[in-house]
N, C-alpha and C positions, 0 to 999 in steps of 0.2 A: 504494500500500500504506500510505503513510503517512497518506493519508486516511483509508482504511477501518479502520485502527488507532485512531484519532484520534477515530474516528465508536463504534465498537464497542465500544474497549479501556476497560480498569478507570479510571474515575474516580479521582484521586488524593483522600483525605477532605482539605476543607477544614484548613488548623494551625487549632486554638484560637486565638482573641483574644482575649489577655491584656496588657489595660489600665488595670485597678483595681485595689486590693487585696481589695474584694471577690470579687472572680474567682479569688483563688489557691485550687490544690488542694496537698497533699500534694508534695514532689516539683519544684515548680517553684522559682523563683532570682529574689532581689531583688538590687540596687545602691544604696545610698542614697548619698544629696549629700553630697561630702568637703568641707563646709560647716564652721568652725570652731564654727559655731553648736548642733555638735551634740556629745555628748561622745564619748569615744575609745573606746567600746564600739561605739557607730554607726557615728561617722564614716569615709564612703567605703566602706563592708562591701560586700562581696556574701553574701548569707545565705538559706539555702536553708531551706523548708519542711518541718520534720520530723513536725509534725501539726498536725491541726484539731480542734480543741475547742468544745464549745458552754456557755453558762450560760444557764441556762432559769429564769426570773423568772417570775411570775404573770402580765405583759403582755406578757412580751418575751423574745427569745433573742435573746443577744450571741456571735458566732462569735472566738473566741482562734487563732492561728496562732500556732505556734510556731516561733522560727527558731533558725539556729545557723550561725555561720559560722566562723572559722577561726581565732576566739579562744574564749578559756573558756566565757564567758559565754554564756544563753540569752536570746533574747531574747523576749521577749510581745507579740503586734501586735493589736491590739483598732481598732477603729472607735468614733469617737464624731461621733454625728449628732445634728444639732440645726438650727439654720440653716442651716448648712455642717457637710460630713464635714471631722474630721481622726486622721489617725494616732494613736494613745496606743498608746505605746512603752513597755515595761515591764520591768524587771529587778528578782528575786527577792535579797532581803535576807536575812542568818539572825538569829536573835536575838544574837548577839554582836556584829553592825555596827549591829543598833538601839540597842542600850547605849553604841555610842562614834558616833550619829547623834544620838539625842538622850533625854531625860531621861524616865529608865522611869517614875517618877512622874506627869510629864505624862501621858506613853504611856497608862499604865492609865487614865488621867480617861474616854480613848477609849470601851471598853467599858461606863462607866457612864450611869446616866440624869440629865441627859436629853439625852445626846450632844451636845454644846456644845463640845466640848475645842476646847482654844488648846493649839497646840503648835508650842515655838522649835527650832531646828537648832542642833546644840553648834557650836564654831567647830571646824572640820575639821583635824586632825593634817595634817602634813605628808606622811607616806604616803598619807592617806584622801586628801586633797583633789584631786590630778590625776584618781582614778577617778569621783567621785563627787559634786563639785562642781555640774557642768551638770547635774546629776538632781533637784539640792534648793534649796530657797530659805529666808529667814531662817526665815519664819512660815509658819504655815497654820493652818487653821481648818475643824470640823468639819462638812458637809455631809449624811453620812446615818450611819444607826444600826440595827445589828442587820436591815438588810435579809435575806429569805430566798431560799431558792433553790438549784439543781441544777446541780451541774456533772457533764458528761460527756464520755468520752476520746473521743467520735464526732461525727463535723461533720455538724450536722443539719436545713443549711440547705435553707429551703423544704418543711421537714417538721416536723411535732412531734414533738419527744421521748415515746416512752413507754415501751422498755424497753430498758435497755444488753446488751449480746453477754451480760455474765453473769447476766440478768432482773433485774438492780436497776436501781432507776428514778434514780440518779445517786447523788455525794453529796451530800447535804442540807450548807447549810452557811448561816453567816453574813455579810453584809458591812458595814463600813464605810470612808467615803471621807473626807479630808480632800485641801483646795484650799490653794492659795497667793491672794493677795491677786488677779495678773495669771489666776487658772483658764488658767493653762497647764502649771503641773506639779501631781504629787497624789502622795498616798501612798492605796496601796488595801489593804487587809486583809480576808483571807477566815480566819474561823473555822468550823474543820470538826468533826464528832463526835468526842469524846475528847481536845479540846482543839488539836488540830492548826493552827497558826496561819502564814499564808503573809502575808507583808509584801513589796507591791511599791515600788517608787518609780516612776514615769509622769509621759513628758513628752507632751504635747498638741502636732502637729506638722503644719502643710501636709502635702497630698497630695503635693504636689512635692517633697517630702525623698525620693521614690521617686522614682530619675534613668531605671531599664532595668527591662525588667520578661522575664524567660524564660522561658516554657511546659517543664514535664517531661516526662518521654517519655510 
């Protein structure tokens, strides 16, 4: 019987294999490396997938996961590929921690032509600096300007964007990037219609900083 069980009965579906980050959906569970290398927002987390986002360029669509794990903070997981993938980790600033990060005067240079800005990091209060230290560096220097493009609350990998659940084709919006000297951390800026302005900070990180990786149901 347990042959003919065996032989006839329901296939169990293969689990998902989940071994990259571009594999996460919605729903599934990261562990990253309780590495000192990383700062205390990451390190050693397990953080789960609350959604997938896409930004949709005129060449290219970059996929954002969103996570959250069991502190305040959100965090932003992007891909950056180039010779090698690595992780760009991301957490959302407001404009009152840009004012005691670093000098609005600079800051504005950003938005202007012909996007060249140099911009220093203030020296970190003692409250600021245990959070916020590993995420910034002295200098950075600008890389792109008023880039364009569509962000949308739907993961739209292996498909082209064309029209969101409410028929808008995303929000249109602006970017610009500044680097540090070593291009392993950044500050990214998305300017949206009506002035709306999101300020990350982003560290550039081996794939390996993902220790476990959990499939969701």
């Amino acid at each position: 019987m347990g042959f003919l069980s065996s032989l006839f009965g329901k296939k169990e579906e293969p689990k998902r294999q989940l071994d990259h980050p571009s594999k996460l959906n919605k729903g599934d569970m990261i562990s990253l490396d309780d590495s000192f290398a990383l700062p205390p927002q990451l390190r050693g987390q397990q953080l789960r997938v609350e959604a997938v986002n896409t930004y949709e360029y005129e060449r290219k669509q970059q996929t954002e996961w969103v996570l959250k794990g069991h502190g305040s903070d959100t965090i932003f997981l992007g891909l950056d590929e180039d010779d090698e993938t690595y992780l760009a980790l991301s957490i959302k600033v407001n404009r009152g921690l840009v004012d005691q990060l670093f000098d609005l005067e600079q800051f504005s240079a950003i938005f202007e032509e012909p996007g060249k800005a140099e911009l220093t990091t203030k020296e970190l209060s003692a409250e600021l600096s245990p959070e916020f230290e590993q995420w910034l560096s002295p200098q950075y220097h600008q890389v792109s300007f008023a880039g364009f493009g569509y962000f949308h609350r739907q993961d739209y990998r292996g498909k082209k964007p064309s029209q969101d659940a409410d028929g808008a084709t995303g929000d249109p919006f602006e970017s610009y990037q500044l680097l540090d000297d070593d291009e392993d951390k950044a500050i990214d800026i998305e300017v949206y219609d009506g002035g709306e302005t999101d300020v990350m900070l982003t560290l550039y990180r081996p794939l390996s900083d993902i220790r476990d990786y959990w499939p969701g149901e």
